[in-house]
N, C-alpha and C positions, 0 to 999 in steps of 0.2 A: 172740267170734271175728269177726263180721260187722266188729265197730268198729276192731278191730285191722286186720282188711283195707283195712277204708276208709283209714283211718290211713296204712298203706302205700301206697295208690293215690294219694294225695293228696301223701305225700311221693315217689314215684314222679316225678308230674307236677311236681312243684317242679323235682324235676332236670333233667329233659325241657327245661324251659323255661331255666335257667339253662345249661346246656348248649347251648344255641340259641342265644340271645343270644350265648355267649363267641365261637362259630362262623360268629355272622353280625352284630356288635354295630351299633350305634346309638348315638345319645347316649340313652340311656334317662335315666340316673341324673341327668343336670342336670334333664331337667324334672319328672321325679320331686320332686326337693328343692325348684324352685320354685311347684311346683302346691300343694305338701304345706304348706310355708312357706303363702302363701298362706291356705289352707283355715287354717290355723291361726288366722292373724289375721283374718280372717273372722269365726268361731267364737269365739275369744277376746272380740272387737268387741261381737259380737252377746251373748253371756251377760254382759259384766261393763256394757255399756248396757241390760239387762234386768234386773239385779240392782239397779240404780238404780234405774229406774221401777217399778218392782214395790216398794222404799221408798219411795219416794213417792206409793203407790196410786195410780198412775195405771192405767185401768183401759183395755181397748180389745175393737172389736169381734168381731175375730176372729183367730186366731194369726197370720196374715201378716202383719196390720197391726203387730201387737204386734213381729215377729222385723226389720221393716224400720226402725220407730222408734227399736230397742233397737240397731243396725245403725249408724243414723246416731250418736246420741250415743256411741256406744263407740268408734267409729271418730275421733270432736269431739277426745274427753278424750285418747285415745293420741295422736294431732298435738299437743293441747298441751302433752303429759307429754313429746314429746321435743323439742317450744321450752323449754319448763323448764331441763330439762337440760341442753340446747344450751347455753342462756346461761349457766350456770354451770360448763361447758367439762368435760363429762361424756358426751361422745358417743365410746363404748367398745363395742367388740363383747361385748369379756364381760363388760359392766354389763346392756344390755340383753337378752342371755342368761337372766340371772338373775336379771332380773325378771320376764320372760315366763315363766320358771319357776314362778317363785314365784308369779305370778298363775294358771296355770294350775292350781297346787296349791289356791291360795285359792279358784278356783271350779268344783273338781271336782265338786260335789255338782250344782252348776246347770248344767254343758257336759252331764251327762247326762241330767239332765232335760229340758232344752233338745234335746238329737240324739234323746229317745226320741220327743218331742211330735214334732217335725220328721217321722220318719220315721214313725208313724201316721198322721200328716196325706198324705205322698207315698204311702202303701198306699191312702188311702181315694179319693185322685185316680184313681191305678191302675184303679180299680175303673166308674168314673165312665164314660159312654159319651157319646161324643165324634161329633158330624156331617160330613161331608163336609167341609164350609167348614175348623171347626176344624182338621182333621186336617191340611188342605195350608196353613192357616197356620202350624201346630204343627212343622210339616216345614219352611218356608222359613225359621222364625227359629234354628231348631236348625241349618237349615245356614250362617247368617248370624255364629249364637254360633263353630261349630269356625273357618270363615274367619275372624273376627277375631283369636280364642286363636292362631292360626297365625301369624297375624303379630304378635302382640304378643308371643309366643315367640323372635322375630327381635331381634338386635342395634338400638338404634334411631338411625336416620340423621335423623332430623324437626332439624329445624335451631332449633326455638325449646325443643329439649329440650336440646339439646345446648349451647346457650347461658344457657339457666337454669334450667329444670327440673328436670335432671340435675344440670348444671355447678354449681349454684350451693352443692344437699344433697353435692356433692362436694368442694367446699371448704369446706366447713364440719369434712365427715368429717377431711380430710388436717390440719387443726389440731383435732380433737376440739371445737368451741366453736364458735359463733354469732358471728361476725366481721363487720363493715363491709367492705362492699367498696364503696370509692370510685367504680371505676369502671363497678358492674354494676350500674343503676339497678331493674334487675328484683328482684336480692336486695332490696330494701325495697318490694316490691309484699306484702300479705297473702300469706303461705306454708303454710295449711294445707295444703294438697293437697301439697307438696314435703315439710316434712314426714312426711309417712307413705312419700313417697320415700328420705329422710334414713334412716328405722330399715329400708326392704326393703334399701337398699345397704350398711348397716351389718351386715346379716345375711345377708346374701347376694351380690346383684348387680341392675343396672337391670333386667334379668328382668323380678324381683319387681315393680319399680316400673313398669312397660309394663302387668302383671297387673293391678296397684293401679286402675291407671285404667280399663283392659280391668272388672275388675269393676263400678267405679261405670258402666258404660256398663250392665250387666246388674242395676244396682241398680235406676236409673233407668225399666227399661222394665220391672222387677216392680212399681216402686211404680207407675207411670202404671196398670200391670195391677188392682194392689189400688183403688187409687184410682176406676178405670172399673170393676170388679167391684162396689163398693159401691153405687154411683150407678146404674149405667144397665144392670149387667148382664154375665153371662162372654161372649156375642158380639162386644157393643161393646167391650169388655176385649180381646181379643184381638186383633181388629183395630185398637185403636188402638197396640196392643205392637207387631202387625205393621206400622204403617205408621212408626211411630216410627222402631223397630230397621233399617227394610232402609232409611233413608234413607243414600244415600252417604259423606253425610262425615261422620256420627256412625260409621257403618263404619272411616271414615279413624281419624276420633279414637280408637276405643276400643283400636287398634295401636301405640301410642306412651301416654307417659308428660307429659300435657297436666295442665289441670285442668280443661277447659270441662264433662266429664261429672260429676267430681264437683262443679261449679257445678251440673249440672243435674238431679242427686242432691238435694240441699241446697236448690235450688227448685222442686221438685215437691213435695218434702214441707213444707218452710212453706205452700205454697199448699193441699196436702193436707191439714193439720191448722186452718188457716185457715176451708176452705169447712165443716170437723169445728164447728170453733166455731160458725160462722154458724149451722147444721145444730142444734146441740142446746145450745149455749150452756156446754159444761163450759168450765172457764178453763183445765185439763190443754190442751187444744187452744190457746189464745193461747198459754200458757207455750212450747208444741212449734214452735210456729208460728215465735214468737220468735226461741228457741231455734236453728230448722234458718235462717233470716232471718240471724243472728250467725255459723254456720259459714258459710255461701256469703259475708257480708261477709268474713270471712276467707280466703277463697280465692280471691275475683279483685274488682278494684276495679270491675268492671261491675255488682257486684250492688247498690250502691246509686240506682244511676238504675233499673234493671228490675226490681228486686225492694222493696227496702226504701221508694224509694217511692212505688212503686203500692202496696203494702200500706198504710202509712201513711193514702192517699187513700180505699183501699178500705173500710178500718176508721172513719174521720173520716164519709167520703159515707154508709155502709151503715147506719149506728148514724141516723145526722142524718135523713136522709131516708124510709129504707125501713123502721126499727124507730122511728124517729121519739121517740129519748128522748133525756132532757136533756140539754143540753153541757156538764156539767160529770159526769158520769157517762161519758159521750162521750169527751171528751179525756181524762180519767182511762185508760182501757183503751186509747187508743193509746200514752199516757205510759208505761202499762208494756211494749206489747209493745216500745216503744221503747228503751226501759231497760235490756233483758232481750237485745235483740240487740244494742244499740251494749255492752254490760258482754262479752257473748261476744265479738264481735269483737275489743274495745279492747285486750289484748294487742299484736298487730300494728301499730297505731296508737300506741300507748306505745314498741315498742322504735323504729318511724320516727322518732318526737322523738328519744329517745334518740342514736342515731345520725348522724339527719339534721338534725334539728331542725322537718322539714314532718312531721306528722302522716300527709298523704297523697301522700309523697313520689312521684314528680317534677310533680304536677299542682297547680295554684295558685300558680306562684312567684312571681308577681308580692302574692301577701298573705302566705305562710308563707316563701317562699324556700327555702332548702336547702342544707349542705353539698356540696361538690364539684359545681352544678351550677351552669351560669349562664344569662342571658337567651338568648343565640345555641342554646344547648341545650335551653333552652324551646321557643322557636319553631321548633327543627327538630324535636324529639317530636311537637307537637301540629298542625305541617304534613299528619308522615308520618301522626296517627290521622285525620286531615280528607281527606285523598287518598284513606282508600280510598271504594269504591263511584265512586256517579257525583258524588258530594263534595256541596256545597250549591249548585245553582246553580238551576234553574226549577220553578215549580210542576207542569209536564208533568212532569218528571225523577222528581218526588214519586210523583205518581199513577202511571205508569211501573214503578216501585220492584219491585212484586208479579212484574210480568214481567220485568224486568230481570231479577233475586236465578236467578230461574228459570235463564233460557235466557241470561245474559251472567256466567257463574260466576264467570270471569277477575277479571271489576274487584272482585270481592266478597272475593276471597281464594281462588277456585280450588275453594272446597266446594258439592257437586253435594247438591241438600235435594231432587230429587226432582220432578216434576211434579203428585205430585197435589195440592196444595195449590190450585194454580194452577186444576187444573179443578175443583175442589166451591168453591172460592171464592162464584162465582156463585148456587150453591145455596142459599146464603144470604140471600139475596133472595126468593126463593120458601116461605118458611115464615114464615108469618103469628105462630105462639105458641112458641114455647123452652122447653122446662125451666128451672124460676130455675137449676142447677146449671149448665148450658149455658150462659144468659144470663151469670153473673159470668165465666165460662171465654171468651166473646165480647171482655166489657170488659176483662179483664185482657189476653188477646193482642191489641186493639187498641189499647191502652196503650203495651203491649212494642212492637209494628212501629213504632208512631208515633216514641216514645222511641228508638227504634235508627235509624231514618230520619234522625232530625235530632239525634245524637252522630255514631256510629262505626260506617257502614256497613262494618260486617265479618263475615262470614258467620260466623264465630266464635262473635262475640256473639250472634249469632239464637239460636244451639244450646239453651239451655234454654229459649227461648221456644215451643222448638216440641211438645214431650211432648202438653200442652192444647191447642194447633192439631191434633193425630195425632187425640186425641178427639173434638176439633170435627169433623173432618174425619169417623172414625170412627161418632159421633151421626146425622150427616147422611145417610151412607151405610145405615146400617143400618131408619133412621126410612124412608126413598124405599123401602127393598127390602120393607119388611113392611106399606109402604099400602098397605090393597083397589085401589083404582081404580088404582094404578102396578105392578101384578104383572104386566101384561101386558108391561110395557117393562121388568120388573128385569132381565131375561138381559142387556138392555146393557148397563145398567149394573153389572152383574158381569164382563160382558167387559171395560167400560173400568177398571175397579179391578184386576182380573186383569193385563193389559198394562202400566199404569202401576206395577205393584209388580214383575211383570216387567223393567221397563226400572230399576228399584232395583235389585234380585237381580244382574242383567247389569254394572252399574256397579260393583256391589260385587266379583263376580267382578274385574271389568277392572283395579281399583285391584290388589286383590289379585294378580292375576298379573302386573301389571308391575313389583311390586316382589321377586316371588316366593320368599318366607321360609321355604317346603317345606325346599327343598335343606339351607339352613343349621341348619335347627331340626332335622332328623335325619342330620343328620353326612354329608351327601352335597356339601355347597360349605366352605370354611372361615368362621371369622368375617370374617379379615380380606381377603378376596376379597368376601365378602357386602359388610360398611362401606364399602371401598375404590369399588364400585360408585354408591355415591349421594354418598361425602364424598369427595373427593381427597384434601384433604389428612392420611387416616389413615395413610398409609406414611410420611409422613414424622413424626408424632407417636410411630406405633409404632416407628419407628428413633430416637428420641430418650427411649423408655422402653426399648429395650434398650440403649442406647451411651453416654448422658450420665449423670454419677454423680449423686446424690442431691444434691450439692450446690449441680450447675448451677440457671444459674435463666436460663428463655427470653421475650424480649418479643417479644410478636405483634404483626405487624404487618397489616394489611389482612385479617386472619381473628378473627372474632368466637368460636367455636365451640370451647370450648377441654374440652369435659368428656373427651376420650377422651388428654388429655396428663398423664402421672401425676407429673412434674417438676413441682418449683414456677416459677410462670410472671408474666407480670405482661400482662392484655389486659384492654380494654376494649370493648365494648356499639358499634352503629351509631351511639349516639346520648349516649355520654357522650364526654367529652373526651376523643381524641384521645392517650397518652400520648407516643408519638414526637414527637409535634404539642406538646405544651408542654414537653417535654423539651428540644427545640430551642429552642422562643421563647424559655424561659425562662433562656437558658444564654448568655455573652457568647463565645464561639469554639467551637475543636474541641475545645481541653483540658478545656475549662470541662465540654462535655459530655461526655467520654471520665470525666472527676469522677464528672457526676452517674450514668453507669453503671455506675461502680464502687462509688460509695455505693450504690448499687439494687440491686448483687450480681449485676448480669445479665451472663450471661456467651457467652449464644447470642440468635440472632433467628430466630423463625418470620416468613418474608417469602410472604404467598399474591399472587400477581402479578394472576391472573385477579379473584379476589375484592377484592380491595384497588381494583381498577380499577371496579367494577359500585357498590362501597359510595362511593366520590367521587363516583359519575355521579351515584345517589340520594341520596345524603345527605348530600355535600359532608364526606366523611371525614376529609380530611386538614385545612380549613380552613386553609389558607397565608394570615397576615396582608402579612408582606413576601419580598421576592423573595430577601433574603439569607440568608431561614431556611431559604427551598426551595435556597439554592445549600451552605448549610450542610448542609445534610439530607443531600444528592444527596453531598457531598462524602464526608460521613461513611459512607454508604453505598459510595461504590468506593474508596477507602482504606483503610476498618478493619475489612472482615470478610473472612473468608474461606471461601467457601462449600467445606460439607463432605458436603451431601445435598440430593439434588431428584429430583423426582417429580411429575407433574401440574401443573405451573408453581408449584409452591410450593418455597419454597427453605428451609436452615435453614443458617444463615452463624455461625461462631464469630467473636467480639471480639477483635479482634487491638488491644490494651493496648500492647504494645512492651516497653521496657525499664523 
């Protein structure tokens, strides 16, 4: 009788609730599906990369470590299973449907193994008693997690998403297949990370893929956690997750659909299973190492100068000097961990030939060259990566760098990393002996500043360098608070650690509410009031996906950012050629080119006025060789269209053909 009561209380309160909702709704059900989505592949990731290693006895310390390694390679194989597919022009919502099915089915036995081990492990934390300190760092990262989920819950406006991150897994979707795009030199950058963007839009919407990234940002500060729990202990562990996490622009990053996080996913755990080798000498850890060394080469072309190789030097020096054995056993073991990531990576590198015909398409043109790109496009890419920061100019500038990055965010790229790095710096000087585990965590991030100093001052690219600085930082902190003779001075320096993660927390808030994702994410702003506010030109994209038929096809002009236009379109990158621009050169009059637009099918023009004028200031957009192209151009423009929508100085002009 009691159970049947409960029964009905229970179905009682269902109604209650369902009832409620109808009377006072929300968007409940969208983030339901995308959190659920989500967890699925998660879950999925992590069992069917744990059923792998577990075949291949590899063996590991403790469950976490095991659930983040099996995390990463599950998460490797699914990005490469939908490059596969891609290029065999098999990218289907209800192909991969039913393989997630069917994979699901295939590892029912270990999804529950896996979620019971999981949840004994989270009872037995439950149970664990937790200090003052932990407690209010356990509190500011959990309100660091819901602030970021909130805005990666939001539509995203980030402008290098919406030009290839998005835009790029988005044309690929609209032809089902893995296509060349001539003029978007980023589609042939390494695309793991897009990728797994490819199958969340395939299954759902950019949501997912905001998520995707939002996770690896949370992947990132568990492995750093696992990684500092092993070595130095759960205080240091915590604190270094907290200085990590509340830094601003990893905040920024984990709200959009980037890939710098899962770069620094991918290198935390090669360096993680690296120091694993160093530590006890299993080959499981090089193979892993490898291994995670091969995803991050495949997701952003920076990880070969800051990753692959310092490891490389690290493994060569470490073996030579400090284990002092022979070099031919030496180079043996870097040959393979070298083997083992350029074989992961080389996918990405094989379709670039294919395609392009450079391997590490747009950089080196002067030795590999490249389809669709030429010298004048050379020198303006590698202009705009040498511009940022304070570029290469004096050795002050160098030494400068540390404060700079700090306190002048602007010239770096606008991402706020935080103050404390800048004050334990010093602290480093004051410690006579290191932990060896410390000590390589030293050379390795002095490697990475130095190596990023003199490429591509981009605050950007810092971003995985910094996980192992949080530690360092972290280390130094914790070592100063528990020496005898400095107890008397720790409360200061708890005070200045306290304020300086304060003034993290406050920034992260600030980002957060000035873009303020609340409203939209629970159905109190619309979407397109939300986009409309950081992108102009969406109203007139959105008037051209409800008014123009399926057949039209629109060339952009002066706007790069084409992922929110569902028409088939023809645009080109800041930094590839120009289409309007050789359209004209390339064309002997007006007829000639009214031809070539008829052969192109294009039958409308996205004209962005404001933006089209900021990209010539920068980067010399339009390139005009002579005056009769620009009078050809101008011509072509107030004779043959006929503007039919504008909004925000963006115009959208139909092809007036004639007769």
């Amino acid at each position: 009788m009691k159970k049947i009561l409960f029964a009905v209380l229970v179905l009682w309160a269902f109604v209650v609730l369902v009832a409620y909702y109808l009377s006072y709704p929300f968007l409940l059900l969208p983030l339901i599906i995308e959190l659920g989505l989500l967890f699925i592949l998660l879950l999925l990731a992590t069992v069917l990369g744990r059923k792998i290693l577990r075949y291949c006895k590899a063996k590991f310390d403790f469950l976490f470590e095991e659930i983040l390694f099996s995390i990463s390679l599950g998460l490797g194989i699914i990005s490469y299973s939908v490059l596969g597919l891609g290029l065999l022009g098999l990218l289907y919502y209800w192909l991969f449907s039913i393989l997630l099915v069917i994979l699901t089915i295939f590892l029912s036995s270990e999804i529950k193994e896996t979620l019971k081990e999981i949840w004994q492990r989270v009872t037995n934390i439950s149970r664990e008693r937790f200090n003052a300190l932990n407690i209010t760092l356990g509190v500011i990262i959990g309100g660091v997690i819901l602030i970021n989920l909130s805005g990666a819950l939001a539509p995203s406006t980030s402008f290098d998403a919406l030009v290839y991150h998005l835009a790029v897994p988005h044309i690929y979707i609209q032809h089902h297949r893995i296509i060349s795009l001539p003029h978007n030199l980023y589609s042939n950058f390494p695309l793991t990370g897009e990728m797994l963007y490819t199958l969340a839009m395939l299954l759902y919407n950019h949501i997912l893929a905001n998520l995707i990234h939002f996770s690896f940002g949370l992947l990132s500060m568990l492995a750093l956690f696992s990684f500092s729990r092993k070595y130095f202990g759960q205080r240091t562990a915590l604190l270094a997750s907290g200085i990590f996490y509340t830094i601003p622009y990893v905040a920024s990053l984990s709200t959009v659909a980037l890939v710098d996080l899962t770069l620094t996913f991918f290198s935390i755990l090669a360096l993680y299973s690296l120091i694993n080798y160093f530590s006890d000498k299993r080959k499981q850890w090089l193979i892993l190492s490898a291994l995670n060394c091969g995803f991050a080469l495949g997701t952003k072309y920076t990880a070969w100068l800051f990753l692959f190789a310092i490891f490389i030097l690290g493994l060569f020096f470490k073996s030579l000097l400090e284990d002092r054995e022979r070099i031919g056993i030496n180079l043996k073991r870097v040959l393979i961990f070298a083997a083992v990531a350029l074989a992961v990576a080389s996918p990405w590198y094989l379709k670039n030939i294919a395609f392009t015909g450079n391997p590490i398409y747009p950089f080196l043109y002067k030795i590999f060259g490249g389809r669709y790109w030429n010298a004048f496009n050379a020198q303006r890419w590698m202009s705009h990566l040498r511009g940022q920061g304070l570029g290469y100019t004096t050795l002050i500038s160098y030494l400068k760098l540390p404060w700079s990055v700090t306190m002048e965010a602007g010239s770096f790229g606008s991402g706020l990393i935080g103050p404390l790095f800048l004050i334990f710096a010093p602290f480093l000087l004051f410690f006579k002996k290191f932990n060896k585990i410390i000590r390589y965590l030293i050379i390795y991030s002095l490697l990475y500043f130095i190596f990023w100093a003199f490429s591509q001052q981009y605050i950007r690219s810092l971003i995985p360098g910094l996980p192992f600085l949080s530690l360092i930082v972290a280390y130094l902190i914790v070592d100063f608070l528990s020496s005898p003779g400095k107890r008397n001075i720790s409360w200061i320096a708890s005070f200045i650690i306290i304020i300086a993660l304060a003034f993290n927390l406050i920034y992260v808030i600030k980002i957060h509410a000035f873009f303020s994702p609340l409203k939209v994410v629970f159905g109190l702003e619309s979407r397109e009031e939300y986009i409309n506010r950081d992108f102009p030109p969406y109203s007139v994209m959105n008037y051209i996906n409800q008014n123009l038929s399926p057949s039209s096809k629109v060339l952009f002009i002066g706007e790069t950012r084409t992922y929110y236009c569902e028409r088939p379109f023809v645009a080109n990158t800041a930094f590839d050629t120009t289409i309007i621009v050789e359209w004209v050169q390339s064309t002997k009059d007006i007829q000639d080119l009214l031809d070539r637009f008829k052969e192109e099918g294009v039958t409308h023009i996205l004209y962005n006025k404001r933006e089209g004028e900021r990209l010539e200031h920068q980067f010399s957009y339009f390139d005009w060789k002579e005056k009769e192209d620009i009078k050809k151009y101008r011509y072509f423009m107030n004779n043959y269209l006929k503007l039919i929508y504008a909004k925000n100085e963006v115009y959208l002009y139909e092809i007036n053909y004639g007769s």
